[in-house]
PDB file as gemmi writes it, atoms N, CA and C in Angstrom:
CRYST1    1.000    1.000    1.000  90.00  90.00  90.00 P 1                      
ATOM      1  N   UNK A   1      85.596  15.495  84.048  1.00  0.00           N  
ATOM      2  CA  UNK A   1      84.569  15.415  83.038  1.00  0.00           C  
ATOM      3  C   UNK A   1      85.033  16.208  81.817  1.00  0.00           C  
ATOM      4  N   UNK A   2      84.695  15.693  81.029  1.00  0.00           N  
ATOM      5  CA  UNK A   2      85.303  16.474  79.400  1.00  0.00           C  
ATOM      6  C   UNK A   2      84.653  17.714  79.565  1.00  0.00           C  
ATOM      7  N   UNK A   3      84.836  18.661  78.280  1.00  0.00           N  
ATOM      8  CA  UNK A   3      84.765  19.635  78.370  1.00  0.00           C  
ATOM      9  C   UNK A   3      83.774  20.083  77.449  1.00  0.00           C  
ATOM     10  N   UNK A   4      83.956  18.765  76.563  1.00  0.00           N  
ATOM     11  CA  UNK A   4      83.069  18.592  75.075  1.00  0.00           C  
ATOM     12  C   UNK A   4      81.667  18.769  75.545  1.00  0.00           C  
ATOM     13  N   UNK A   5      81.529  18.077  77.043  1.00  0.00           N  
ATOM     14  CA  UNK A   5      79.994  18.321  77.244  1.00  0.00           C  
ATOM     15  C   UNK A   5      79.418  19.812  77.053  1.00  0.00           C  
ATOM     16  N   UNK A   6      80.199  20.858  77.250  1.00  0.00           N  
ATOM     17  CA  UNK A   6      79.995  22.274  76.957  1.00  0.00           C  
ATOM     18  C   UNK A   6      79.325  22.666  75.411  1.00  0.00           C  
ATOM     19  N   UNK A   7      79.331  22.050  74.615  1.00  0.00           N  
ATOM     20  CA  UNK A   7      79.429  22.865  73.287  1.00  0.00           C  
ATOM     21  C   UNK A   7      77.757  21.252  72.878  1.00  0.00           C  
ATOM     22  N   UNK A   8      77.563  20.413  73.676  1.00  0.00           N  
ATOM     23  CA  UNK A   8      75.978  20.218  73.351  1.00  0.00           C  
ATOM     24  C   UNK A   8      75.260  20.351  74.102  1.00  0.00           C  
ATOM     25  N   UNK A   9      74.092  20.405  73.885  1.00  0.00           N  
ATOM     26  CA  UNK A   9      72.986  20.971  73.906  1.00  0.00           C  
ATOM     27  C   UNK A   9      71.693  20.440  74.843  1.00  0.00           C  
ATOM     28  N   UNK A  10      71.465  20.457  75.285  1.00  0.00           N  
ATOM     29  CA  UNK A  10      70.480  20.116  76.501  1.00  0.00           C  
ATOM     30  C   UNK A  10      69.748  19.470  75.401  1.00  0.00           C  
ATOM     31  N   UNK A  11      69.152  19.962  74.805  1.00  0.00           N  
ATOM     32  CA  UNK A  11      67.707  19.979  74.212  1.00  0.00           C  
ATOM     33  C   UNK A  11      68.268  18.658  72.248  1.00  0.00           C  
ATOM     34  N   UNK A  12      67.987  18.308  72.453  1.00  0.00           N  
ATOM     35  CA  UNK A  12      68.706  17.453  70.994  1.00  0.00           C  
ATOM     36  C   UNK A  12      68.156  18.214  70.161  1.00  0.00           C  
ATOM     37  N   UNK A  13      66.677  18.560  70.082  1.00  0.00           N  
ATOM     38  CA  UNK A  13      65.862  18.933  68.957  1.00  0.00           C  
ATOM     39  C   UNK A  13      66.356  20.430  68.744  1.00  0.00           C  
ATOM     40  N   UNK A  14      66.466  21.247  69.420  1.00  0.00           N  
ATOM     41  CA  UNK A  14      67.275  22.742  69.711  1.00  0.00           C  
ATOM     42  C   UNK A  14      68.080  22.772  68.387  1.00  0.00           C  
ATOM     43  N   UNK A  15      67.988  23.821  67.464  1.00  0.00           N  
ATOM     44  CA  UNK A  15      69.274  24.626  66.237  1.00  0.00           C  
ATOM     45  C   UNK A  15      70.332  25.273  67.007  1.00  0.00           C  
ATOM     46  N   UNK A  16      69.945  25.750  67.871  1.00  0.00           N  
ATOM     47  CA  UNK A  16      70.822  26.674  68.951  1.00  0.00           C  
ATOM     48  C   UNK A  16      71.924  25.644  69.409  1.00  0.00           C  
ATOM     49  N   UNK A  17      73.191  26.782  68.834  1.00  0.00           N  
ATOM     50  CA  UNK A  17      74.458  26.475  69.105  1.00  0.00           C  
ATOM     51  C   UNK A  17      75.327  26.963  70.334  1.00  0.00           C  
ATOM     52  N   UNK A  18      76.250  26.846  70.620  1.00  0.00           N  
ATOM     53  CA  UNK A  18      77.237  27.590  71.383  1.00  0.00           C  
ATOM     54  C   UNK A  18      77.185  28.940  71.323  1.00  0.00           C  
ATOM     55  N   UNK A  19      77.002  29.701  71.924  1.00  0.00           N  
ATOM     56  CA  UNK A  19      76.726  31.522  71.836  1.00  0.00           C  
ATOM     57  C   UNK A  19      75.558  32.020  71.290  1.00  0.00           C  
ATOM     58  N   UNK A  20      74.251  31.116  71.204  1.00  0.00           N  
ATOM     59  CA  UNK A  20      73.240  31.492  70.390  1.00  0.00           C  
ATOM     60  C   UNK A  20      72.416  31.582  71.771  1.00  0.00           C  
ATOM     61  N   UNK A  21      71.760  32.454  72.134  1.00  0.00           N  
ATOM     62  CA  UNK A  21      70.705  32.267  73.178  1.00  0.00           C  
ATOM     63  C   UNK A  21      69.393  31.136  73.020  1.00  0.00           C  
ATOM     64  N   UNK A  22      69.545  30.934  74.527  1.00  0.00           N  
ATOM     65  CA  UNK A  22      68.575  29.761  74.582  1.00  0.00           C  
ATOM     66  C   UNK A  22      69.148  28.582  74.255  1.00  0.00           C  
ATOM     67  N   UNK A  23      70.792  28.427  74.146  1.00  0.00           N  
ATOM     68  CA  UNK A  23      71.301  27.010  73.978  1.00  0.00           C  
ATOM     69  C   UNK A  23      71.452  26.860  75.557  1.00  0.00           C  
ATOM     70  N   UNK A  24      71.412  25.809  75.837  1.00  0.00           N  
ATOM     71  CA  UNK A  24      71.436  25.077  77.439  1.00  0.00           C  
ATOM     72  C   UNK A  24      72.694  23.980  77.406  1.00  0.00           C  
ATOM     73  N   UNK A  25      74.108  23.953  77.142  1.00  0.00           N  
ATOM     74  CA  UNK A  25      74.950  23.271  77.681  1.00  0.00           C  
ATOM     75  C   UNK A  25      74.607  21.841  78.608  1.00  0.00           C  
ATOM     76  N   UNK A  26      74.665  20.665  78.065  1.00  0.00           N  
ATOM     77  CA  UNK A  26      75.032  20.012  79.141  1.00  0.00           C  
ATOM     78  C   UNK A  26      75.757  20.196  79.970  1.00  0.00           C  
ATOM     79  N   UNK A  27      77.334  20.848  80.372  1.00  0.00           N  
ATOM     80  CA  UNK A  27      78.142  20.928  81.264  1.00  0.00           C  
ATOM     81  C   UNK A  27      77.813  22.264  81.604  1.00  0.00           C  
ATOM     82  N   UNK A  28      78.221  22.860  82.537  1.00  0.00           N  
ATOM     83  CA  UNK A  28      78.496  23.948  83.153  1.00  0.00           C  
ATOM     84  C   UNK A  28      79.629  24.042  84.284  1.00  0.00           C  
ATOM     85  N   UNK A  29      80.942  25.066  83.617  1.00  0.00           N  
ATOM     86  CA  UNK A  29      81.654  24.999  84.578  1.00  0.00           C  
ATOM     87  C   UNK A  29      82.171  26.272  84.972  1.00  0.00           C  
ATOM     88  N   UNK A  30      81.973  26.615  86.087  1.00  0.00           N  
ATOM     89  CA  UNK A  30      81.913  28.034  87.010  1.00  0.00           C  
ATOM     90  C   UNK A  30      83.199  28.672  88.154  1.00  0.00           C  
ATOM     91  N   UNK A  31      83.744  29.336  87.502  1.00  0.00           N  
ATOM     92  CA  UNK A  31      85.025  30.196  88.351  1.00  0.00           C  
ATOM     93  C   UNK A  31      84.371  31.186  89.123  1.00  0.00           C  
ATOM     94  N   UNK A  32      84.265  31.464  90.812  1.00  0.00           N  
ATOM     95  CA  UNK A  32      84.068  32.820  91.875  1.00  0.00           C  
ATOM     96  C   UNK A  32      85.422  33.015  91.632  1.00  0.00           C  
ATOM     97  N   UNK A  33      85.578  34.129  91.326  1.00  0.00           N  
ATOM     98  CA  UNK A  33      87.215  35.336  92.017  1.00  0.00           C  
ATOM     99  C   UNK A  33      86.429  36.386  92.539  1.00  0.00           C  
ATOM    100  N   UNK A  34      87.335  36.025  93.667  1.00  0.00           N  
ATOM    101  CA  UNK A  34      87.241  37.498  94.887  1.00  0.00           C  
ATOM    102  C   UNK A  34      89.087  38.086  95.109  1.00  0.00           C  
ATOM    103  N   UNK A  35      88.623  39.111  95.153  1.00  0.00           N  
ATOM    104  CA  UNK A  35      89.708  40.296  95.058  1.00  0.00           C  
ATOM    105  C   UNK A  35      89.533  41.307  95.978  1.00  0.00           C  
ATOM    106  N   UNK A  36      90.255  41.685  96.492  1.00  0.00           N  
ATOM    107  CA  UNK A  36      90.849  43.426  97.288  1.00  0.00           C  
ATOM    108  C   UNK A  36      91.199  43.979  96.197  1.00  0.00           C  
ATOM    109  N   UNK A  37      91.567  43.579  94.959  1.00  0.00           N  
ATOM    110  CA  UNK A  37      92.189  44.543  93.911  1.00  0.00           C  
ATOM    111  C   UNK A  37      93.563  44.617  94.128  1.00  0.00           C  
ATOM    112  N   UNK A  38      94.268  44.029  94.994  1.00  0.00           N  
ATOM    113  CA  UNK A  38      95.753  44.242  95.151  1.00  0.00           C  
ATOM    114  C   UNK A  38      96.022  43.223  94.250  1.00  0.00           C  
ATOM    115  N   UNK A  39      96.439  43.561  93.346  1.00  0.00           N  
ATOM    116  CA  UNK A  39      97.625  42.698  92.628  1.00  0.00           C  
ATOM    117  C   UNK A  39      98.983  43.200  92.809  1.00  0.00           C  
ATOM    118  N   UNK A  40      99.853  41.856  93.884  1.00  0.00           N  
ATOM    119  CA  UNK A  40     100.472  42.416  94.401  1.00  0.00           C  
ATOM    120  C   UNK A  40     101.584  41.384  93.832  1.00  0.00           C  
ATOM    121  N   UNK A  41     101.822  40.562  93.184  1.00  0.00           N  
ATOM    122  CA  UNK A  41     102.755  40.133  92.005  1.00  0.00           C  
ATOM    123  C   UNK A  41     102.755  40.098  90.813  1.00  0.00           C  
ATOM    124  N   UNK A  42     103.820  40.001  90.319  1.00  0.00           N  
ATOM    125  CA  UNK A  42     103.812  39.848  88.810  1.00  0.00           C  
ATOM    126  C   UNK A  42     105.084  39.021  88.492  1.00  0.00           C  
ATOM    127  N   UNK A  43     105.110  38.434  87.315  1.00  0.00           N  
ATOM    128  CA  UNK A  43     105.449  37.142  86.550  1.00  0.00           C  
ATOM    129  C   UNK A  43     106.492  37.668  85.394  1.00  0.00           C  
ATOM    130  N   UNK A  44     107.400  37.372  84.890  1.00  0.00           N  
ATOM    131  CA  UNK A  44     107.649  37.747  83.038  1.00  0.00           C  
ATOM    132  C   UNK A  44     107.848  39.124  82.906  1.00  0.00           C  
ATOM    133  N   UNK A  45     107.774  40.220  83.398  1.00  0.00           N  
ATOM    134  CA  UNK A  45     108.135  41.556  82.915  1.00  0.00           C  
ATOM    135  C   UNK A  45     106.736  42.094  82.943  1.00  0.00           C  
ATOM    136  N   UNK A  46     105.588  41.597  83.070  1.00  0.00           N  
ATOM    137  CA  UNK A  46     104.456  42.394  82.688  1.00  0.00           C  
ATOM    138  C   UNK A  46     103.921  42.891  83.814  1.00  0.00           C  
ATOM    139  N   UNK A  47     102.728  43.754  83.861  1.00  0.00           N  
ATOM    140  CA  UNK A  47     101.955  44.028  85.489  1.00  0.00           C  
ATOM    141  C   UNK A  47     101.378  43.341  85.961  1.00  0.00           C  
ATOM    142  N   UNK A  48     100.950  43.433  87.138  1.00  0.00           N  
ATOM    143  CA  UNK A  48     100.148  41.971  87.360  1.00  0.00           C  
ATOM    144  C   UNK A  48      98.869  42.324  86.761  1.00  0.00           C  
ATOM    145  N   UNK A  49      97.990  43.709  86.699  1.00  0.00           N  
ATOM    146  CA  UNK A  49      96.983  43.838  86.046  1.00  0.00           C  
ATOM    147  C   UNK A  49      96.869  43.175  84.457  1.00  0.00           C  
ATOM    148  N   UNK A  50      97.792  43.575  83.936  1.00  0.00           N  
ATOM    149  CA  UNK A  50      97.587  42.765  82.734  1.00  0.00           C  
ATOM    150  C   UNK A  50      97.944  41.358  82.557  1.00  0.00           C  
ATOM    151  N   UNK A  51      98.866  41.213  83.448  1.00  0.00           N  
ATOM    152  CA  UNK A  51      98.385  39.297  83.935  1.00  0.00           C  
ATOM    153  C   UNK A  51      97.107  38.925  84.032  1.00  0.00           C  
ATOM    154  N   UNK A  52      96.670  39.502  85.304  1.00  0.00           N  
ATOM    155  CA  UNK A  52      95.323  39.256  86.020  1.00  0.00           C  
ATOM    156  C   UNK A  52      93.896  38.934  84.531  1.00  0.00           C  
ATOM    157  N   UNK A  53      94.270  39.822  83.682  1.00  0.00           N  
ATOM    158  CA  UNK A  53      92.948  40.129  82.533  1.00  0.00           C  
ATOM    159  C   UNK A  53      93.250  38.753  81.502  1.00  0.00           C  
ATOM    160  N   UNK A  54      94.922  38.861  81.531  1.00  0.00           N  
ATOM    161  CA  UNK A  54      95.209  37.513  80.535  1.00  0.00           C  
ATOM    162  C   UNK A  54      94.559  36.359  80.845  1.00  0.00           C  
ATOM    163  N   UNK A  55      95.188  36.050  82.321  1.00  0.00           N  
ATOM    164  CA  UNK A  55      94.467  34.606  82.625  1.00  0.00           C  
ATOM    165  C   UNK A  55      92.643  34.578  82.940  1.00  0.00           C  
ATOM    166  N   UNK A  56      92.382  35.846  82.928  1.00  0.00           N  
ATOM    167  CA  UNK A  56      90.863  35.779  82.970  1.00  0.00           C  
ATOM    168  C   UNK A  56      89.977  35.628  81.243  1.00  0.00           C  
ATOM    169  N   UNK A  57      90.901  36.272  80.545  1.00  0.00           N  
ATOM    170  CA  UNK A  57      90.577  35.792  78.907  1.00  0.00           C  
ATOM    171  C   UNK A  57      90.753  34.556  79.020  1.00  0.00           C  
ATOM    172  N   UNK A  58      91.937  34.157  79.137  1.00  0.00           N  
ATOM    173  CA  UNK A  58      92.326  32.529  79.119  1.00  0.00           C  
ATOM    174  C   UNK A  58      91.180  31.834  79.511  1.00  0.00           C  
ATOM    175  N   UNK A  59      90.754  32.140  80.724  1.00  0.00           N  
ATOM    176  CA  UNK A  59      89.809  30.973  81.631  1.00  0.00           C  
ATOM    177  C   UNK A  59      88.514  30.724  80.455  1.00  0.00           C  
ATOM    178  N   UNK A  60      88.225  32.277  80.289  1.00  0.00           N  
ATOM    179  CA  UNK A  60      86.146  32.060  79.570  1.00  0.00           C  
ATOM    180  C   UNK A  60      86.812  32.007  77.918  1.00  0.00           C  
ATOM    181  N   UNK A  61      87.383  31.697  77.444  1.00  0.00           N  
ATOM    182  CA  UNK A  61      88.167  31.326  76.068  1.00  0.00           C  
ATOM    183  C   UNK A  61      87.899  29.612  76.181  1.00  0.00           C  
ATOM    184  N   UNK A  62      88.192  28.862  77.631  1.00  0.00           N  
ATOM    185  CA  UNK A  62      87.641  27.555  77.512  1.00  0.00           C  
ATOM    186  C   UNK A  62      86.258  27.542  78.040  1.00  0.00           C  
ATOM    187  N   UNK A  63      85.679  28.327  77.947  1.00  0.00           N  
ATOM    188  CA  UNK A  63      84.281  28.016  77.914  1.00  0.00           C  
ATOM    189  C   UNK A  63      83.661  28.190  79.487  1.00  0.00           C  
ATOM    190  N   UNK A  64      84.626  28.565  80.547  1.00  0.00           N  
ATOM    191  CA  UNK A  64      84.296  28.461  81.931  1.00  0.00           C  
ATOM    192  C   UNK A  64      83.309  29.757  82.310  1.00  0.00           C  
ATOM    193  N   UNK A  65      82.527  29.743  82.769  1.00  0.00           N  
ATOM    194  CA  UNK A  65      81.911  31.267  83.578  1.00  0.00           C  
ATOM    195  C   UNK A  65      82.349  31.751  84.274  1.00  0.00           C  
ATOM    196  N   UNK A  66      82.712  33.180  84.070  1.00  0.00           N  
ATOM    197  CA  UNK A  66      83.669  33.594  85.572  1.00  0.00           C  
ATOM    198  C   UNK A  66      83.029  34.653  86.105  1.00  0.00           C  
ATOM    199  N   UNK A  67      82.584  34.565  87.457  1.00  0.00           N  
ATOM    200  CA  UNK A  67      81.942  35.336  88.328  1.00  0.00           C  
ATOM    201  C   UNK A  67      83.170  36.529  89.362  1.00  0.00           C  
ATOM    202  N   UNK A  68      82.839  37.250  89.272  1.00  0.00           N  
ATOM    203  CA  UNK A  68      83.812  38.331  89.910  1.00  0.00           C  
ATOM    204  C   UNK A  68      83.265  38.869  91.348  1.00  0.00           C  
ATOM    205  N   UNK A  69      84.496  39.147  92.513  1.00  0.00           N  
ATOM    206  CA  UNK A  69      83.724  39.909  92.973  1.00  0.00           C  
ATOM    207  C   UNK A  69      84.783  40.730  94.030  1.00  0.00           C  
ATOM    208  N   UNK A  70      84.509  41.932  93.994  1.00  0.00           N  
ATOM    209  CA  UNK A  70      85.529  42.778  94.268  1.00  0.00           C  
ATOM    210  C   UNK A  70      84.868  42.830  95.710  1.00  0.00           C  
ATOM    211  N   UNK A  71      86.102  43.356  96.998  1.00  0.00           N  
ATOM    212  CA  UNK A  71      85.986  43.746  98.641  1.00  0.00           C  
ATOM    213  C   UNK A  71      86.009  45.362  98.434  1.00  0.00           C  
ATOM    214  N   UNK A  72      85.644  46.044  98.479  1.00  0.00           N  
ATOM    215  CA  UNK A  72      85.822  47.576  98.922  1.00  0.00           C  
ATOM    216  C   UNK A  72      87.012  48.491  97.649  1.00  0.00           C  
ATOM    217  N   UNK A  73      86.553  47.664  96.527  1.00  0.00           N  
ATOM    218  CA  UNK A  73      87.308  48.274  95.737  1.00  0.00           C  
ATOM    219  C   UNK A  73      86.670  49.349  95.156  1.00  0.00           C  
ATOM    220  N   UNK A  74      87.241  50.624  94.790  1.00  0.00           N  
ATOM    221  CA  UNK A  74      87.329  51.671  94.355  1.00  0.00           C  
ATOM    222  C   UNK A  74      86.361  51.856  92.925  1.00  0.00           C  
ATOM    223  N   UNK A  75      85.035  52.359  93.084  1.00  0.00           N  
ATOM    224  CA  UNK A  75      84.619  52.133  91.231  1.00  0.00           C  
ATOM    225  C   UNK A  75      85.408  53.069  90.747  1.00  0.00           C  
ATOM    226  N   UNK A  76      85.365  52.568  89.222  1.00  0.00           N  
ATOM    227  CA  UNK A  76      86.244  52.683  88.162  1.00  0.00           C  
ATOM    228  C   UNK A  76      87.480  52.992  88.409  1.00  0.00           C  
ATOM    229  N   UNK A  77      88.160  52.499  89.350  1.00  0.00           N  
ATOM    230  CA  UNK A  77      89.706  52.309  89.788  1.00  0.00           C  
ATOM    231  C   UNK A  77      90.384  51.270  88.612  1.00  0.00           C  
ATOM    232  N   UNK A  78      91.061  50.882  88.595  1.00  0.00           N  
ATOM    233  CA  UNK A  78      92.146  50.102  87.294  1.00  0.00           C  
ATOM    234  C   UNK A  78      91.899  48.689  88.033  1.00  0.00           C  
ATOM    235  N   UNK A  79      91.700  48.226  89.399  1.00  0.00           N  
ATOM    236  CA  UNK A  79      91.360  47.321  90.360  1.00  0.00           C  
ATOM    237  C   UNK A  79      89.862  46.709  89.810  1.00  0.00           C  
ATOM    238  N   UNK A  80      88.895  47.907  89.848  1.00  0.00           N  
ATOM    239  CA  UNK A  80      87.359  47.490  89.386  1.00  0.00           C  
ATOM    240  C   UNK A  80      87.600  47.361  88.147  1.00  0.00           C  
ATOM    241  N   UNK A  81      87.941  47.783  87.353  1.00  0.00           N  
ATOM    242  CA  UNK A  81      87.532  48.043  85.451  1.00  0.00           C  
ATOM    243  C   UNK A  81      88.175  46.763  84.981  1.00  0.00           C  
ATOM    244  N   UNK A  82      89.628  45.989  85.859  1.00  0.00           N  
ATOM    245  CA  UNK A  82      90.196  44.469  85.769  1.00  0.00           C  
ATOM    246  C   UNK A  82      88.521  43.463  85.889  1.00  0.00           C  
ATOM    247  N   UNK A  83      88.089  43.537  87.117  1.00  0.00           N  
ATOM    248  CA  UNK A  83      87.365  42.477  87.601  1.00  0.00           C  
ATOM    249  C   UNK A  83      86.088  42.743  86.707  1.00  0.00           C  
ATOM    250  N   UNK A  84      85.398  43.924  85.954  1.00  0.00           N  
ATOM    251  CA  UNK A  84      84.677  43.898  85.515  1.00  0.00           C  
ATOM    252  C   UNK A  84      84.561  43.331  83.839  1.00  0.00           C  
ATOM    253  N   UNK A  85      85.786  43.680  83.940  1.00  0.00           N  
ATOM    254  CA  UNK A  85      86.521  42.879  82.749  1.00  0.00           C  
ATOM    255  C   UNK A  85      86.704  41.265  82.973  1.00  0.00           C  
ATOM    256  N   UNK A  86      86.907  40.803  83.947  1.00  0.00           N  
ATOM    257  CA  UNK A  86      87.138  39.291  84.329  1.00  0.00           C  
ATOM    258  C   UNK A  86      85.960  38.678  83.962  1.00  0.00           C  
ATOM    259  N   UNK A  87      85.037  39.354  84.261  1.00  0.00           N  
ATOM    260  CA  UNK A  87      83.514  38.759  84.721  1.00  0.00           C  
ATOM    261  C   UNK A  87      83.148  38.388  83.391  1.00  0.00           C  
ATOM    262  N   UNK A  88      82.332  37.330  83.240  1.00  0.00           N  
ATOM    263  CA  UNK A  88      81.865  36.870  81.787  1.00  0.00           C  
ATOM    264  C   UNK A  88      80.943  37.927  81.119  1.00  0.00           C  
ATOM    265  N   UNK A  89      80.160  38.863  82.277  1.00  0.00           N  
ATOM    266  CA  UNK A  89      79.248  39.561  81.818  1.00  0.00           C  
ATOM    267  C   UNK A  89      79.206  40.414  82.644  1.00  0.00           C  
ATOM    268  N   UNK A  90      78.420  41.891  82.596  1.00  0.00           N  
ATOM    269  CA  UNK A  90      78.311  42.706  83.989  1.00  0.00           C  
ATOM    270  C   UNK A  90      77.539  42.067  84.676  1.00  0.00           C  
ATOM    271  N   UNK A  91      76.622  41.008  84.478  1.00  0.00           N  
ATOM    272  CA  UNK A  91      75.567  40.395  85.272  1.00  0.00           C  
ATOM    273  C   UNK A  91      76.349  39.137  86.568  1.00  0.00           C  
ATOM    274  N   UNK A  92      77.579  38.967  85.817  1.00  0.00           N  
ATOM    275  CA  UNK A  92      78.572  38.054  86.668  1.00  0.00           C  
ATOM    276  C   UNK A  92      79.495  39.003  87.627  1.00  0.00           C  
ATOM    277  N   UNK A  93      79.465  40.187  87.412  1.00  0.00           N  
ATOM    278  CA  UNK A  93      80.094  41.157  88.500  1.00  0.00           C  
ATOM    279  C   UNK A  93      79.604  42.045  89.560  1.00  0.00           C  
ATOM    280  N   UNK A  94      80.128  41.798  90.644  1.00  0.00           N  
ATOM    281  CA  UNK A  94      80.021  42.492  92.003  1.00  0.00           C  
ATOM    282  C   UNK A  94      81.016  43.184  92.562  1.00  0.00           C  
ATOM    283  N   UNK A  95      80.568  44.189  93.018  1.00  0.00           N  
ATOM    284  CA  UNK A  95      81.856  45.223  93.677  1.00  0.00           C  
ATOM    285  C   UNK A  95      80.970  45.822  95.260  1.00  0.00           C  
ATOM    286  N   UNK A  96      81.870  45.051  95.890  1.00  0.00           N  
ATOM    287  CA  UNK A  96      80.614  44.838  97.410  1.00  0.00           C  
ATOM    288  C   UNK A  96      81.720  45.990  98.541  1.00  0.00           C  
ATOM    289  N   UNK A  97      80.725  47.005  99.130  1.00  0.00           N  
ATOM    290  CA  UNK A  97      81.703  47.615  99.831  1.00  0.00           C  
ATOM    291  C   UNK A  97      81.095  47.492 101.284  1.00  0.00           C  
ATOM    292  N   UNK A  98      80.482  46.484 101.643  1.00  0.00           N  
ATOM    293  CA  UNK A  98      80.488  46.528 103.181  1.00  0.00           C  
ATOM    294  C   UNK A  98      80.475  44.230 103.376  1.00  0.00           C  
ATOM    295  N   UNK A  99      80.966  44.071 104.378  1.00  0.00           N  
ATOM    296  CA  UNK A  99      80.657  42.845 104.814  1.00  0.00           C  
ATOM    297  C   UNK A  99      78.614  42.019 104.280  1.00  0.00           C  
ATOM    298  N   UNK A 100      78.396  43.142 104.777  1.00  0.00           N  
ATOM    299  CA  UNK A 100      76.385  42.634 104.326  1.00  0.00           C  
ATOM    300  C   UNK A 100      76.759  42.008 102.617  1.00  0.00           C  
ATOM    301  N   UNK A 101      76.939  43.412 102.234  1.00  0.00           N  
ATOM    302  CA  UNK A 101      76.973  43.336 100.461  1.00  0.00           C  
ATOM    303  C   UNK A 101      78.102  42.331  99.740  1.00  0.00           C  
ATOM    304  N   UNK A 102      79.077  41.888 100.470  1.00  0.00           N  
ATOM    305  CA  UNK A 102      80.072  41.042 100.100  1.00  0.00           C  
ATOM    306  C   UNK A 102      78.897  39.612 100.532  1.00  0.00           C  
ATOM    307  N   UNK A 103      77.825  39.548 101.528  1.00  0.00           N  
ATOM    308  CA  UNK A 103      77.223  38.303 101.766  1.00  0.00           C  
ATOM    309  C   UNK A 103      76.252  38.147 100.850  1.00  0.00           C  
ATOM    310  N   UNK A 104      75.396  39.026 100.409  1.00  0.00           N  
ATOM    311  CA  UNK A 104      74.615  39.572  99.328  1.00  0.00           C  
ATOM    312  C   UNK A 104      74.925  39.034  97.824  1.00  0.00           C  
ATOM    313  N   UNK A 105      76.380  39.159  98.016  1.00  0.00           N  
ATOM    314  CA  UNK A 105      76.604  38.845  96.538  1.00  0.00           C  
ATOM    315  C   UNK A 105      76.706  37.426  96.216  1.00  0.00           C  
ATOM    316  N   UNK A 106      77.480  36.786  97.283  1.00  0.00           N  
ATOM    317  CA  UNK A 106      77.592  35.266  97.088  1.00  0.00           C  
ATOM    318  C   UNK A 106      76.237  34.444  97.500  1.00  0.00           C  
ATOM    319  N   UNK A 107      75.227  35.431  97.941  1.00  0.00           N  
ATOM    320  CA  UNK A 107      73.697  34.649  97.875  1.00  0.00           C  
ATOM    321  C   UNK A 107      73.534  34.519  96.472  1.00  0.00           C  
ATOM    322  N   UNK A 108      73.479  36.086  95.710  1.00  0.00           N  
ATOM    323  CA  UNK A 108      72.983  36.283  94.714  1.00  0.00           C  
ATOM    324  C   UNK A 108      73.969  35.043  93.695  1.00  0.00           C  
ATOM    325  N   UNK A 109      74.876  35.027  93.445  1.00  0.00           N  
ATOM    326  CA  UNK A 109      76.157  33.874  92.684  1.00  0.00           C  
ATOM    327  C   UNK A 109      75.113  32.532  93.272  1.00  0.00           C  
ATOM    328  N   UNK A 110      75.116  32.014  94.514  1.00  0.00           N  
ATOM    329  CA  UNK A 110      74.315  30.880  94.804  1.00  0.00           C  
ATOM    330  C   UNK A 110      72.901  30.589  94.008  1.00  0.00           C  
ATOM    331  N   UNK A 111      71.995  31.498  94.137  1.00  0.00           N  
ATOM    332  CA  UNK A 111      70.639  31.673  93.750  1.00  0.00           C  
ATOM    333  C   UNK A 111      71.181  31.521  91.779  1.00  0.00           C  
ATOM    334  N   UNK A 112      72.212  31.921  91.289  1.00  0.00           N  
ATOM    335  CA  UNK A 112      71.648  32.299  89.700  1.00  0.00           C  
ATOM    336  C   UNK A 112      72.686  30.554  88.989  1.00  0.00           C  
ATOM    337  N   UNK A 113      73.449  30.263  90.096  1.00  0.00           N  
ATOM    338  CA  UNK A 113      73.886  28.838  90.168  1.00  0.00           C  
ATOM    339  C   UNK A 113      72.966  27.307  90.488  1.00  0.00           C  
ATOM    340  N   UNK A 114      72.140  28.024  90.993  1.00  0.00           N  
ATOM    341  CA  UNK A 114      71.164  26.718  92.234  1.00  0.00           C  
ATOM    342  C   UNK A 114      70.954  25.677  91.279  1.00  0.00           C  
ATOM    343  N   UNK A 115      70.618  25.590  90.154  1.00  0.00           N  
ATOM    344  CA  UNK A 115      69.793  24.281  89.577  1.00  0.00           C  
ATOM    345  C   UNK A 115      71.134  23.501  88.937  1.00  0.00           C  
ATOM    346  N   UNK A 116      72.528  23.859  89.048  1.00  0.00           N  
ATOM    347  CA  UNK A 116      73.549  23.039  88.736  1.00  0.00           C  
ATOM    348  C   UNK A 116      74.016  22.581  89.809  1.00  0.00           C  
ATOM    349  N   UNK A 117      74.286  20.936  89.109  1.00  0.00           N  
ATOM    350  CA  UNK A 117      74.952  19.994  90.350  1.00  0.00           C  
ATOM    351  C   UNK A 117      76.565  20.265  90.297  1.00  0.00           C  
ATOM    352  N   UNK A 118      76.492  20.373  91.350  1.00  0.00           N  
ATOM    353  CA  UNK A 118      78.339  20.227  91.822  1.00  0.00           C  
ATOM    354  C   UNK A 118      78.643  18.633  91.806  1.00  0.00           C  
ATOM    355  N   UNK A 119      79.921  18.436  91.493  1.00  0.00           N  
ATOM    356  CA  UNK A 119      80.636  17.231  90.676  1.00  0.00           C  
ATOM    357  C   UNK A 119      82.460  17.669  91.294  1.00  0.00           C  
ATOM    358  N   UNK A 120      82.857  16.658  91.876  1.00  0.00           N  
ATOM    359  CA  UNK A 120      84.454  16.674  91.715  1.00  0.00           C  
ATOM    360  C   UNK A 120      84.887  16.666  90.351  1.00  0.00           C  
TER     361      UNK A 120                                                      
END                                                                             
């Protein structure tokens, strides 16, 4: 599906543009990353942390939502401050330190997803 559907507008009659609150996208398209925080390769000479942040700019630069969610990672470790950085928003980030709270979170990702249809 194009991508163009992203940038109109649910509503025809709506002024509200792209980044204006209260615009409603026809498309919606949604990245989960889950992490241990090990970034344990790297590419080109660089770290993988600053890989990791590149391709996460990259992703929400095309317009994608990216939901984060860290396993037992360390707050404000260089591991968390990446994924909180990944996340489109702090409202898209989780840093879950037991099995419950890692289930918790992907309810909560389900529940703030629910009224979009999934599509191949």
């Amino acid at each position: 599906m194009s991508y163009s559907l992203m940038s109109e507008n649910v509503d025809p009659n709506s002024r509200a543009v792209v980044g204006d609150e209260g615009f409603k996208p026809k498309l919606h398209k949604i990245a989960v990353l889950m992490t241990d925080g090990s970034y344990n390769r790297s590419y080109h000479g660089s770290s993988s942390t600053t890989q990791a942040r590149e391709i996460c700019d990259s992703i929400k630069a095309t317009g994608i939502t990216v939901y984060t969610v860290g396993f037992r990672i360390g707050v404000g470790s260089t591991p968390d401050v990446t994924i909180q950085l990944c996340a489109t928003s702090p409202s898209h980030y989780y840093n879950a330190s037991s099995g419950e709270a890692l289930k918790q979170a992907f309810r909560d990702i389900a529940i703030k997803i629910s009224d979009l249809r999934i599509s191949e």
